[in-house]
DSSP file (Angstrom, degrees, kcal/mol; ACC not computed):
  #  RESIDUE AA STRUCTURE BP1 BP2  ACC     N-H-->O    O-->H-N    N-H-->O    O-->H-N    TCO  KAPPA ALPHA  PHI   PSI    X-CA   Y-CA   Z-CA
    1    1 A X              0   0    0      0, 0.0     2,-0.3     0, 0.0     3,-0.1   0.000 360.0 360.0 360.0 129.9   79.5   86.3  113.9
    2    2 A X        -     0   0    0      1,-0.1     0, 0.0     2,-0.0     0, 0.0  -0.767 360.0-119.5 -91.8 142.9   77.8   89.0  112.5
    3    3 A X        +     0   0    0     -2,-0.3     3,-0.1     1,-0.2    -1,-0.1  -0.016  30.5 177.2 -68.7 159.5   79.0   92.5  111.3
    4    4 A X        +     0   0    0      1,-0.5     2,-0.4    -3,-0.1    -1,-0.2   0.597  66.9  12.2-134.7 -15.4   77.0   94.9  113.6
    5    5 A X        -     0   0    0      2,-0.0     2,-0.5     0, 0.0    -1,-0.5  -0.974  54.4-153.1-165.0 144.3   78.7   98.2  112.0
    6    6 A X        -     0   0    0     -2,-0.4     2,-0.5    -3,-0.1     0, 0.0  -0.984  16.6-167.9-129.3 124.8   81.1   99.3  108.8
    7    7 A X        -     0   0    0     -2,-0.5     2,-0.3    22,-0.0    -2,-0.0  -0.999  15.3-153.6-129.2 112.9   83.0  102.3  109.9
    8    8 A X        -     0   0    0     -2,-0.5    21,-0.7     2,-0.0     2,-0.4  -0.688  14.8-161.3 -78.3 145.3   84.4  103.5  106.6
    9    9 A X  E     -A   28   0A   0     -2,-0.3     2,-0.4    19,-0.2    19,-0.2  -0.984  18.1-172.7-132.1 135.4   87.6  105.5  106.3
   10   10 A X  E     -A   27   0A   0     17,-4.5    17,-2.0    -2,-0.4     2,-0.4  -0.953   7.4-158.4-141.4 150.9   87.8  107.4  102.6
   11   11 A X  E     -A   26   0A   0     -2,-0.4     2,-0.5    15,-0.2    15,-0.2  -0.997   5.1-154.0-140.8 143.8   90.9  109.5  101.1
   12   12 A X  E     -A   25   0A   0     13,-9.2    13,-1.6    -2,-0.4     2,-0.3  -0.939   9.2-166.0-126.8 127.2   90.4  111.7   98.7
   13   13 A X  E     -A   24   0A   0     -2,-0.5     2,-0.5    11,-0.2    11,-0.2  -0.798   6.5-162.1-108.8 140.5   93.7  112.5   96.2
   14   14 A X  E     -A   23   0A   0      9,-1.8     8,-3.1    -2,-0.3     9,-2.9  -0.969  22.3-171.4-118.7 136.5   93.5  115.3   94.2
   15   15 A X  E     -A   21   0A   0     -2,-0.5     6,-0.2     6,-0.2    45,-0.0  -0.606  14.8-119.8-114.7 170.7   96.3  114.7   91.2
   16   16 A X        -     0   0    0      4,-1.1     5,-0.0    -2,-0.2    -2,-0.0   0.517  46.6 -78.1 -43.7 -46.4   97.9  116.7   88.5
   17   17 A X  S    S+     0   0    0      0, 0.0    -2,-0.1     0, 0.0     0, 0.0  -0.321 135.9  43.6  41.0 -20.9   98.0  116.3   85.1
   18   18 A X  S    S-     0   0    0      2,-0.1    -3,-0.0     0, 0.0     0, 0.0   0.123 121.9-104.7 -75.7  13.7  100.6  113.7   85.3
   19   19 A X  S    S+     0   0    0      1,-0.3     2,-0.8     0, 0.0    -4,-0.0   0.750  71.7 141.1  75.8  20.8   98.7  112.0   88.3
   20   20 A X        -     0   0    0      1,-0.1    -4,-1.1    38,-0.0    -1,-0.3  -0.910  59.6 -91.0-117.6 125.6  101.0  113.1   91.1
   21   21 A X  E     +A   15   0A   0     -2,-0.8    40,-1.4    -6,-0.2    -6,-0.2  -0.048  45.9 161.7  -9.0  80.5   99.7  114.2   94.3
   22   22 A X  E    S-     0   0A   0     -8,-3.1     2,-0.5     1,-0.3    -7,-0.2   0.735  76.7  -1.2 -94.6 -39.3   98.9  117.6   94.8
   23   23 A X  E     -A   14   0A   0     -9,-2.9    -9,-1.8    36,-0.1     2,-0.3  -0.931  53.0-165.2-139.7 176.0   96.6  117.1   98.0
   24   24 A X  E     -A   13   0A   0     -2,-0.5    14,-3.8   -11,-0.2     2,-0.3  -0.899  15.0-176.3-154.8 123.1   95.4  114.0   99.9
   25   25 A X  E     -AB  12  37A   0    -13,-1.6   -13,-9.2    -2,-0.3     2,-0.2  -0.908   7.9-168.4-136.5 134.7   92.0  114.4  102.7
   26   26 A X  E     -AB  11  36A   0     10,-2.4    10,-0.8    -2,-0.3     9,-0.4  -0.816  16.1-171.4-125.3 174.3   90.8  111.8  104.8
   27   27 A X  E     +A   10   0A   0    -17,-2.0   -17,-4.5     8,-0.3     2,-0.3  -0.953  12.6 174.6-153.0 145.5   88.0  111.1  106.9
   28   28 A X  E > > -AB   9  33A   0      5,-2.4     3,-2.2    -2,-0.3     5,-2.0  -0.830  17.6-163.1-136.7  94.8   87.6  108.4  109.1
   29   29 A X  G > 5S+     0   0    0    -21,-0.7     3,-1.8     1,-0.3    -1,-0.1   0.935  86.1  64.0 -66.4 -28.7   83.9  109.3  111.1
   30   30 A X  G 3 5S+     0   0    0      1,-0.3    -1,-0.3   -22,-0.3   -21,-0.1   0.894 111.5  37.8 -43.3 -42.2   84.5  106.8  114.0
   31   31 A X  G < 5S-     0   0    0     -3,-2.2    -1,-0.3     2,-0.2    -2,-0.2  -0.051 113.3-117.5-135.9  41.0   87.4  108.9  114.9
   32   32 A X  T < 5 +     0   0    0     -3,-1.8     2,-0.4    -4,-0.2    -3,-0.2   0.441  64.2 130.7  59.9  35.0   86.1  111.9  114.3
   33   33 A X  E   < -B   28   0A   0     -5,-2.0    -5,-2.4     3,-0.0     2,-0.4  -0.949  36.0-159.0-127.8 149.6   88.1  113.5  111.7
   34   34 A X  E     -     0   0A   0     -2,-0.4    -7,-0.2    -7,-0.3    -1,-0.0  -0.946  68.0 -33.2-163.6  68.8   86.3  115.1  108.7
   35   35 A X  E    S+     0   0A   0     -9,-0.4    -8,-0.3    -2,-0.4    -2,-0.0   0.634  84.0 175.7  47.8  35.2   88.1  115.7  105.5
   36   36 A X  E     -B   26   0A   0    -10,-0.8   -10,-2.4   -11,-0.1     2,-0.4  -0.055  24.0-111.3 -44.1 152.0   91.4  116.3  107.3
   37   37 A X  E     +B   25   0A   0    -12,-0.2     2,-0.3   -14,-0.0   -12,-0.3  -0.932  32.7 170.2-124.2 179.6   94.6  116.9  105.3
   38   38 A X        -     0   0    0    -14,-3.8     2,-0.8    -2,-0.4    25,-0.1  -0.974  31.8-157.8-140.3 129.8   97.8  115.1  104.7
   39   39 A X  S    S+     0   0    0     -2,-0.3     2,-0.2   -16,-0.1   -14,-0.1  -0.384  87.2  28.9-105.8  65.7  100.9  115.3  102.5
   40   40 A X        +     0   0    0     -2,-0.8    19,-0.2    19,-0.2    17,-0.0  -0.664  58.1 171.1 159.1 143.0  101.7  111.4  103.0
   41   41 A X  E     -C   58   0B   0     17,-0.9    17,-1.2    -2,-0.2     2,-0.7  -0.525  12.6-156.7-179.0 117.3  100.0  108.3  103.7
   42   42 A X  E     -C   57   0B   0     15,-0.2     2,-0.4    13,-0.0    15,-0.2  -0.675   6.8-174.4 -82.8 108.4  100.7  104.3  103.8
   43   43 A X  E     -C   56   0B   0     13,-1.6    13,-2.5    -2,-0.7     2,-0.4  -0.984   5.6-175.1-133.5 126.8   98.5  101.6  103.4
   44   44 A X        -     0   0    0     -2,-0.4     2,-0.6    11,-0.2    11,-0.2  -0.973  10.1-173.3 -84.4  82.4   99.4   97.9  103.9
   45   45 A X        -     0   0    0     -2,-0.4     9,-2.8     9,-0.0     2,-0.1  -0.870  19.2-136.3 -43.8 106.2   96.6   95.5  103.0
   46   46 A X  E     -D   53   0C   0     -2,-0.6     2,-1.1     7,-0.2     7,-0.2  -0.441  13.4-164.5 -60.5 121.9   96.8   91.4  103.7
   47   47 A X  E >>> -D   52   0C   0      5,-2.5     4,-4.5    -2,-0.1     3,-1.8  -0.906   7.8-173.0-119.1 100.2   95.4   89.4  100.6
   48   48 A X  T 345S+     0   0    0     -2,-1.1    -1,-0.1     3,-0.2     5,-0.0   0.569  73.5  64.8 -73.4  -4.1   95.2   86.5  102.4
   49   49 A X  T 345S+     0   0    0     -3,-0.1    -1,-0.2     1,-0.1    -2,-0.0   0.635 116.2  37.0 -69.5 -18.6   94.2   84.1   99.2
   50   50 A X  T <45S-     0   0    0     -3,-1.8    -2,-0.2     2,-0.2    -1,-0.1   0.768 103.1-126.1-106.7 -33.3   98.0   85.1   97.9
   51   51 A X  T  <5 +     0   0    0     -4,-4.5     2,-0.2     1,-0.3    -3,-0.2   0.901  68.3 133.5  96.1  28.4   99.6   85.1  100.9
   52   52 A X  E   < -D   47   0C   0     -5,-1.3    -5,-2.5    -7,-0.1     2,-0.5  -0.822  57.5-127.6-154.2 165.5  100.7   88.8   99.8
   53   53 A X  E     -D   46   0C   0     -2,-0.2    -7,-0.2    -7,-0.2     2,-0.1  -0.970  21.2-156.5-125.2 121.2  101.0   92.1  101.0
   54   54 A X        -     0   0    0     -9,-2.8     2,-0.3    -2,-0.5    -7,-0.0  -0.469  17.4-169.0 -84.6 178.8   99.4   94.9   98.8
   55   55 A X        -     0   0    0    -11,-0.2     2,-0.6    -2,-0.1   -11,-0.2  -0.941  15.9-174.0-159.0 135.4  100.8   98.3   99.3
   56   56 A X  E     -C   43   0B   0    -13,-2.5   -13,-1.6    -2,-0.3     2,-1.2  -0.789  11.0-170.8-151.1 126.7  100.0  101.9   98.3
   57   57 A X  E     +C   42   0B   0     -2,-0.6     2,-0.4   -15,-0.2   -15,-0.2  -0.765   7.8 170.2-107.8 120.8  101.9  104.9   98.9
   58   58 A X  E     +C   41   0B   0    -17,-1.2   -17,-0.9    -2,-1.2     2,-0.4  -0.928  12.1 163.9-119.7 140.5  101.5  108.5   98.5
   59   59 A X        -     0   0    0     -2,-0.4   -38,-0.2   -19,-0.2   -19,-0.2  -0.971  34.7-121.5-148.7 154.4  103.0  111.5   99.3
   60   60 A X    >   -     0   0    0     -2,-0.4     3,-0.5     1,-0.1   -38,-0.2  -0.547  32.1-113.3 -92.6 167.1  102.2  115.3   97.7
   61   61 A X  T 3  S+     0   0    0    -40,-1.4    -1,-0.1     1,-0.2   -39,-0.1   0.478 118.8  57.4 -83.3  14.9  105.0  117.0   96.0
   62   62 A X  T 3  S+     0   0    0    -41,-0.1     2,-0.4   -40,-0.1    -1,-0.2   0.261  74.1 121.7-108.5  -2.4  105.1  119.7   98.5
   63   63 A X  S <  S-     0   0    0     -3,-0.5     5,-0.1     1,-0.1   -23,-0.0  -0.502  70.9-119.0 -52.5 101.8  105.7  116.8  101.4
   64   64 A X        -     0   0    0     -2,-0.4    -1,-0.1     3,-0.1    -2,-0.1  -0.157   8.3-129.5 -47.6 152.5  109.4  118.1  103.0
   65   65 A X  S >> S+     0   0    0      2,-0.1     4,-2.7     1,-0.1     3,-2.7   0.899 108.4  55.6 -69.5 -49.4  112.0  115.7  102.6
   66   66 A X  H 3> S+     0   0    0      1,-0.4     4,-0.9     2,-0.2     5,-0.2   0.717 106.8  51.8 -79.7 -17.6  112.8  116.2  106.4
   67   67 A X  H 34 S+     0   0    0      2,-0.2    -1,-0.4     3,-0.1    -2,-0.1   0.400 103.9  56.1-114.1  27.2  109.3  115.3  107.2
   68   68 A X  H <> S+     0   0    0     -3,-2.7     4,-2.0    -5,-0.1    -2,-0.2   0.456 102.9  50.5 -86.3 -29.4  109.3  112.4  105.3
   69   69 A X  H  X S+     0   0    0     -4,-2.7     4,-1.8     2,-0.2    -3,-0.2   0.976 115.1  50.7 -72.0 -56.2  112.3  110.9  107.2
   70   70 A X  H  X>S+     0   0    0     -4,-0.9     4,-9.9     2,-0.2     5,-0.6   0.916 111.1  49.4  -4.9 -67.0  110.0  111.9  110.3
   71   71 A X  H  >5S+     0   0    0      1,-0.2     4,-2.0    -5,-0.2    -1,-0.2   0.921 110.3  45.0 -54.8 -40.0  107.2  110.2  108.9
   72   72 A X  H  X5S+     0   0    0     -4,-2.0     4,-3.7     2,-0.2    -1,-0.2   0.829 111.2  52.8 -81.9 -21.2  108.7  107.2  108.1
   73   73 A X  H  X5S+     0   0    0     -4,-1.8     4,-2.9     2,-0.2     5,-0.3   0.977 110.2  48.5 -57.5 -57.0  110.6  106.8  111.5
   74   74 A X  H  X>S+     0   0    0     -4,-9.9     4,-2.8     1,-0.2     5,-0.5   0.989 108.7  53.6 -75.9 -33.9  107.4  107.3  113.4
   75   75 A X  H >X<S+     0   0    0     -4,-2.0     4,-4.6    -5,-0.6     3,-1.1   0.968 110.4  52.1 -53.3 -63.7  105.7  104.5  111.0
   76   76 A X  H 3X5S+     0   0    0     -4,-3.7     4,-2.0     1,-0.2     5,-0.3   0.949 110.9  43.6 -37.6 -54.0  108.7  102.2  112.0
   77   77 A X  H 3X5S+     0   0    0     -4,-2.9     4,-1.3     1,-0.2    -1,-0.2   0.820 115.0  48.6 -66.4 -15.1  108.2  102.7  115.5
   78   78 A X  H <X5S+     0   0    0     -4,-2.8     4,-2.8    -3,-1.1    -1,-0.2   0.826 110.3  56.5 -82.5 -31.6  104.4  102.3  115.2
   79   79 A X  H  X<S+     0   0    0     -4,-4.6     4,-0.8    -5,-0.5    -2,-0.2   0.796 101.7  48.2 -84.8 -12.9  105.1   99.5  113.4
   80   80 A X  H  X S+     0   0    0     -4,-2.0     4,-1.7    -5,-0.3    -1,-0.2   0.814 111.9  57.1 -70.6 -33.2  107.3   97.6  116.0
   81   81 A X  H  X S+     0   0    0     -4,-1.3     4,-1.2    -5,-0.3    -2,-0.2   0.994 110.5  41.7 -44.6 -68.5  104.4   98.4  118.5
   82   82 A X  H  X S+     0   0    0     -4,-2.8     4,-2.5     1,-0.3    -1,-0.2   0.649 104.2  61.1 -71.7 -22.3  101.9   96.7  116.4
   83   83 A X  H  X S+     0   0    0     -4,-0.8     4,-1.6     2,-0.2     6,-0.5   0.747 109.7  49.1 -92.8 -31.1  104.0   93.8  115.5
   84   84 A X  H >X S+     0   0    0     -4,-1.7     3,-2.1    -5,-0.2     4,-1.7   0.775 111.0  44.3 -41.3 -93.2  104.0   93.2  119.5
   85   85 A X  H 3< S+     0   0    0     -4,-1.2     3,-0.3     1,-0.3    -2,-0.2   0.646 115.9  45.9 -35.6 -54.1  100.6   93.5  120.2
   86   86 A X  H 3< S+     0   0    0     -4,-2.5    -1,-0.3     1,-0.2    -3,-0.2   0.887 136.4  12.9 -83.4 -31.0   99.5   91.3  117.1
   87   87 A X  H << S-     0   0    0     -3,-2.1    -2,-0.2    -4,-1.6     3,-0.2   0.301  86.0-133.1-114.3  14.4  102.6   88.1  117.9
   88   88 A X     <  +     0   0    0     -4,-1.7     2,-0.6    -3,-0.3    -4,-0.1   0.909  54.3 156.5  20.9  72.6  103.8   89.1  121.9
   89   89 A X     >  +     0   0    0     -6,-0.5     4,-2.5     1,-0.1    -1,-0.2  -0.792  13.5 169.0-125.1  76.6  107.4   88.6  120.1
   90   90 A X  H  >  +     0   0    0     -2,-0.6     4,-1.6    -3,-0.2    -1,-0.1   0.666  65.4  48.1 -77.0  -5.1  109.2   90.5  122.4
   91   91 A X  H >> S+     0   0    0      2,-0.2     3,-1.0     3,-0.1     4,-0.9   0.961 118.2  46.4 -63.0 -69.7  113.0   89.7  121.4
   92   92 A X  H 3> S+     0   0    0      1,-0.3     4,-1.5     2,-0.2    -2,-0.2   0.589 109.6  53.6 -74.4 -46.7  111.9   90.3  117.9
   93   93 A X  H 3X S+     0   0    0     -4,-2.5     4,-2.0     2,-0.2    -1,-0.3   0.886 104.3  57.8 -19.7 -71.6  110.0   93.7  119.1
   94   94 A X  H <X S+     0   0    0     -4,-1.6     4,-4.3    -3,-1.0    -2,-0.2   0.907 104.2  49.8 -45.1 -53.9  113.3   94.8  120.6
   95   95 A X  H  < S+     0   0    0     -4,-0.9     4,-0.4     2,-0.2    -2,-0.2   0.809 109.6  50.7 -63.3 -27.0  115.4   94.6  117.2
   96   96 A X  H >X S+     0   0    0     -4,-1.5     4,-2.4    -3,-0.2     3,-0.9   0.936 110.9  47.6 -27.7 -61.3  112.9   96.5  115.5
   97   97 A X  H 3X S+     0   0    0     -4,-2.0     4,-1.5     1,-0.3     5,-0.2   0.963 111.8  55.1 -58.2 -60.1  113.1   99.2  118.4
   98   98 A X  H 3X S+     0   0    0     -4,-4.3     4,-1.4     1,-0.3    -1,-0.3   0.635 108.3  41.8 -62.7 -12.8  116.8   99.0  118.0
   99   99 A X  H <> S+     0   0    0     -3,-0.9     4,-2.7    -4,-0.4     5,-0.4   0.861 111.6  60.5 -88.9 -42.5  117.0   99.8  114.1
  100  100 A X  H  X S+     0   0    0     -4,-2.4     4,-0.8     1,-0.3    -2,-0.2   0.820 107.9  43.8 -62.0 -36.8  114.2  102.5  114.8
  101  101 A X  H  X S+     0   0    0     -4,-1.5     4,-3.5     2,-0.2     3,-0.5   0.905 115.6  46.0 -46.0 -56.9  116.8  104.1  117.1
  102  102 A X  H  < S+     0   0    0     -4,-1.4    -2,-0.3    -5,-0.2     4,-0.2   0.843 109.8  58.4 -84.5  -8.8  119.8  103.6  114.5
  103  103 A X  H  X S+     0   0    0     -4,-2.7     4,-0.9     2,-0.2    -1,-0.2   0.753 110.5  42.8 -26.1 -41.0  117.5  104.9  111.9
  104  104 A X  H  <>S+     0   0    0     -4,-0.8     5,-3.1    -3,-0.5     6,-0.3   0.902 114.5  43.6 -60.9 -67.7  117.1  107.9  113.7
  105  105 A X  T  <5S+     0   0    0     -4,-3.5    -1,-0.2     3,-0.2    -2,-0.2   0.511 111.0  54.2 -75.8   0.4  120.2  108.5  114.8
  106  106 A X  T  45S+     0   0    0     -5,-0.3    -2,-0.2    -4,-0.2    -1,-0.2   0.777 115.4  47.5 -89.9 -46.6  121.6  107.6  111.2
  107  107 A X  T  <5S-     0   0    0     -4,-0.9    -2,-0.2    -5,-0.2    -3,-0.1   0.534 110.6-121.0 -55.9 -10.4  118.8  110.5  110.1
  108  108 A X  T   5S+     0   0    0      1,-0.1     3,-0.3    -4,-0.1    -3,-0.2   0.855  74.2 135.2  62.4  15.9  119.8  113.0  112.7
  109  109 A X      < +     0   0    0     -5,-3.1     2,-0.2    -6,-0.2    -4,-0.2   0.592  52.7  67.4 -84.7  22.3  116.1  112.7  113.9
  110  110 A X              0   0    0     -6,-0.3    -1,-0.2    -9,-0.1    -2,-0.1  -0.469 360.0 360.0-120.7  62.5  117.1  112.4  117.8
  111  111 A X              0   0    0     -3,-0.3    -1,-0.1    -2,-0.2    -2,-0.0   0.322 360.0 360.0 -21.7 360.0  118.5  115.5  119.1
């Protein structure tokens, strides 16, 4: 099969003098966003020759604590969604959901 479109997604970090994060803009044109910005962002990439998971994290230093706990809750919960959809492992689904709930409630993030 041939590629028929490359929809690029680009972040641009602007760092310090000791190379921490002071801002982080993305753009993704497919989805219509246009040097947006962010204080946080997670990227998983499969190197499927190792068999490994690459990983890059960032967050700016002005990134609240309490919207980091946020951030990373809703990334759990996005990431038990995704891990449905990619294996329909719905037991496996469910225990996810259920630490993403006692995360939450260990976090105070559930009123």
């Amino acid at each position: 099969m041939a590629v028929k479109h490359i929809s690029e997604i680009k972040f641009n970090v602007g760092l310090d003098e000791n190379k921490v994060p002071e801002t982080i803009f993305w753009s993704a044109d497919d989805g219509g966003i246009d040097n947006s910005e962010s204080k946080a962002l997670m990227i998983s990439v499969w190197d499927h020759k190792k068999k490994d998971t690459l990983r890059m994290d960032l967050w700016t230093k002005d990134m609240p604590v309490d919207e980091m706990k946020q951030f990373f809750h809703q990334t759990l919960v996005s990431m038990a969604s995704s891990f449905h959809r990619a294996t329909d492992d719905q037991k496996m689904t469910d225990t996810m959901r259920d630490f993403c709930d006692y995360f939450a409630e260990k976090l105070e993030l559930k009123k």
